[in-house]
C-alpha positions as CSV (number, residue, x, y, z in Angstrom):
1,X,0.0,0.0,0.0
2,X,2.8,2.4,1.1
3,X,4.8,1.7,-2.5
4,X,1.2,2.4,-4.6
5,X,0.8,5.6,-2.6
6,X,4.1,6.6,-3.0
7,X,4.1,6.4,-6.3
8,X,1.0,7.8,-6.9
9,X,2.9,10.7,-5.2
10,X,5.6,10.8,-6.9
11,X,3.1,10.7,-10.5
12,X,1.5,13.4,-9.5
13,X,4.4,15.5,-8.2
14,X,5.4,15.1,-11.5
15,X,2.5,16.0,-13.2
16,X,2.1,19.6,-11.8
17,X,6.3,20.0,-12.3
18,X,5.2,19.2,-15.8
19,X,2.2,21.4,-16.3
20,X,4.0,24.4,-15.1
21,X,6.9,24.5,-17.8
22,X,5.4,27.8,-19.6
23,X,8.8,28.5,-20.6
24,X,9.4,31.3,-18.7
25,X,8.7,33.3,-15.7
26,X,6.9,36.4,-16.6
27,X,3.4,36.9,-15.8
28,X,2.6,38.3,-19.4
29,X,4.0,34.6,-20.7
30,X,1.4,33.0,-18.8
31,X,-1.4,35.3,-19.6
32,X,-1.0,35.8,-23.7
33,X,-3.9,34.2,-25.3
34,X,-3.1,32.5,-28.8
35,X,-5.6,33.6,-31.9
36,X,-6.4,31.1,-34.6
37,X,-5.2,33.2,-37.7
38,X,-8.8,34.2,-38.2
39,X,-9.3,37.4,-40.3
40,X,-12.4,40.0,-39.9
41,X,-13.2,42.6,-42.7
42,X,-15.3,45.5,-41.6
43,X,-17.6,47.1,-44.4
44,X,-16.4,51.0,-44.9
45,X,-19.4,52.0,-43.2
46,X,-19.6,50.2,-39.9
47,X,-15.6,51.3,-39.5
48,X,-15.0,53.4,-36.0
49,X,-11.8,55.7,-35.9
50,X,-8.7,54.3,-35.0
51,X,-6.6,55.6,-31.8
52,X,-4.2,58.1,-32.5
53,X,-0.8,56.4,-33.1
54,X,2.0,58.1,-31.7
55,X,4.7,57.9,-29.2
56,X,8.5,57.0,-28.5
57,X,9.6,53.9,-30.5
58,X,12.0,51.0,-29.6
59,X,14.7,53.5,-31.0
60,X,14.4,56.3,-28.9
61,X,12.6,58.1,-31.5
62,X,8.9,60.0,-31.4
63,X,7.1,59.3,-33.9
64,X,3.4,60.1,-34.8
65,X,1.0,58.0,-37.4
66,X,-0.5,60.8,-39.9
67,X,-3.4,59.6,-42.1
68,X,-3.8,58.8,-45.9
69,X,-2.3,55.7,-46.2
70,X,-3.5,52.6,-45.5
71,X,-2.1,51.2,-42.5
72,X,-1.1,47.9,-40.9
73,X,-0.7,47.8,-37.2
74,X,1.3,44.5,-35.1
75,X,1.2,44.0,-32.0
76,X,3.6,41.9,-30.7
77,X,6.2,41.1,-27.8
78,X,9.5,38.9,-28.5
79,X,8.8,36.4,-25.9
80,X,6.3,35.4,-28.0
81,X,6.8,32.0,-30.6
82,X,4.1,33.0,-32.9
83,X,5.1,36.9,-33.1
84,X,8.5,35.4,-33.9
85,X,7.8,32.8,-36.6
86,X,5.8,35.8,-38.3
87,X,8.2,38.5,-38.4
88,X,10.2,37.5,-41.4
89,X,6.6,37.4,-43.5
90,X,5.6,41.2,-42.3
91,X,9.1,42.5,-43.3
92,X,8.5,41.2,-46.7
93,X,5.2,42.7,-46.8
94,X,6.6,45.5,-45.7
95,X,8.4,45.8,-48.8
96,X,6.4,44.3,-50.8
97,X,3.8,47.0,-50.0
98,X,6.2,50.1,-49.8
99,X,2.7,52.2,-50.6
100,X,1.6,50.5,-47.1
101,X,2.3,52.3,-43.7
102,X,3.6,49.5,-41.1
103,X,3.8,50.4,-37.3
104,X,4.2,47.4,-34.3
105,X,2.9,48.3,-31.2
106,X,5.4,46.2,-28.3
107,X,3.0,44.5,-25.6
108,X,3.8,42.6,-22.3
109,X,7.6,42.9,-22.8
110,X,10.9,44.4,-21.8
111,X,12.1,47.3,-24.3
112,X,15.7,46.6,-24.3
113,X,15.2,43.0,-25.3
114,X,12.1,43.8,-27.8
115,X,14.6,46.4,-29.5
116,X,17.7,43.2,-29.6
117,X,15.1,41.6,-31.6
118,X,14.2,44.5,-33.6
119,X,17.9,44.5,-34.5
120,X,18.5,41.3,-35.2
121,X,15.6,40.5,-37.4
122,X,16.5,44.1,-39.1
123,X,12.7,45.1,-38.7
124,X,12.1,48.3,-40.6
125,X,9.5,49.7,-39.4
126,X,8.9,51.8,-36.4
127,X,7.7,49.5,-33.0
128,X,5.7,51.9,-30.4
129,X,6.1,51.0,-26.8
130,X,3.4,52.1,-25.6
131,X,0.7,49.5,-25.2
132,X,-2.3,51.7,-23.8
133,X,-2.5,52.8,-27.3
134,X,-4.6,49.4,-27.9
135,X,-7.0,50.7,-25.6
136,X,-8.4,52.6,-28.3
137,X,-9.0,49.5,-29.8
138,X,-11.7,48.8,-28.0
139,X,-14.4,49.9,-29.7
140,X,-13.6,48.3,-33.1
141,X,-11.6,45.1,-33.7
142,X,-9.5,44.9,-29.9
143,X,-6.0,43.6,-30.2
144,X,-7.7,40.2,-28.9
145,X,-4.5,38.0,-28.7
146,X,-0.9,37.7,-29.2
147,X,-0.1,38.7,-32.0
148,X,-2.7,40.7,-33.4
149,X,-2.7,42.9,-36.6
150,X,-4.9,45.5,-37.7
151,X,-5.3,46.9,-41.2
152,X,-6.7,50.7,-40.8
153,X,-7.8,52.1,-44.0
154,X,-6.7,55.8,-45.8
155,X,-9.5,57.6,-43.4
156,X,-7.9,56.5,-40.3
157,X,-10.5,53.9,-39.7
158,X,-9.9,50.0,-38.6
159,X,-11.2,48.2,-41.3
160,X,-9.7,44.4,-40.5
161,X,-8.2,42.5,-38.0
162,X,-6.1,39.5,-38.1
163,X,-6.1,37.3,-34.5
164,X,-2.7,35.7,-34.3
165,X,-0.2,34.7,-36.7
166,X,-0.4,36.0,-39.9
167,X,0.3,34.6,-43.1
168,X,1.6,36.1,-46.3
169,X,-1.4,34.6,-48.2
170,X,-3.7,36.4,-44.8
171,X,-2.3,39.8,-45.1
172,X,-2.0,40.3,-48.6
173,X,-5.6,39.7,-48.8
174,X,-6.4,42.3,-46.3
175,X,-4.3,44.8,-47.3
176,X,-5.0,44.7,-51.2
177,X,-9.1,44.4,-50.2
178,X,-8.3,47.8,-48.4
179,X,-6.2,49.5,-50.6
180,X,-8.8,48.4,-53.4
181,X,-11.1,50.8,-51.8
């Protein structure tokens, strides 16, 4: 009886050592909630205003988001596996669509490291870090997961939303259905 209860222990200590490998310590690790990919178009005229888009960037610099061009917003955090494996796609869209605006918004994560990452994957576009910008999501298509990119059109309004990793195929759609407008 003592060796079956023993072993049920020692099972179940190593069960919960198990569950608890999040790979990492940090709170937002634990809290990030994964989107499925799934992409919502809004029709021109149920669109609500996007928040205003400005602040100091992972470089030091201010920048501010000025209107007329259609936009894509990303809002990642380097911790995170699926904001990695997507990076290299949104640089190449980046170029691909020079006529597009791109702008990350930095979420749940330590600047200094975010901006090693910006360096190292050569990322040229501008990273805010300032997340309370997405509370001016709210209203429209929220910044529901990690990541999270939102396409706003030429009038400054959020006209799609991407939960989660995007994909070349994803983006390109959105942007081009956009621009088309």
């Amino acid at each position: 009886m003592k060796k079956i209860i023993k072993s049920i222990l020692g099972f179940s200590i190593i069960f919960m050592l198990t569950g608890c490998g999040g790979g990492g310590s940090s709170t937002a690790q634990e809290s990030f909630i994964l989107g499925n990919g799934s992409v919502t178009y809004i029709k021109s005229t149920d669109r609500i205003e996007a928040p205003a888009l400005t602040g100091m960037t992972l470089s030091g610099k201010n920048f501010s988001y000025g209107r007329g061009r259609v936009t894509v917003v990303n809002v990642w955090a380097s911790w995170c596996a699926p904001c990695r494996a997507e990076i290299p796609a949104l640089i190449a869209l980046s170029k691909k669509y020079s006529e597009v605006t791109f702008i990350g918004i930095l979420t749940r994560d330590n600047p200094p490291t975010a901006e090693a990452f910006a360096r190292r994957f050569e990322i040229p576009y501008p990273t805010l870090i300032d997340d309370s910008i997405l509370i001016g999501f709210k209203g429209s298509l929220a910044a529901n997961a990690i990541p999270s990119t939102v396409v706003i059109d030429r009038s400054g309004k959020v006209a799609g939303r991407i939960s989660g990793q995007i994909t070349v195929a994803s983006l390109s759609s959105l942007i081009e259905k956009v621009s088309s407008e």
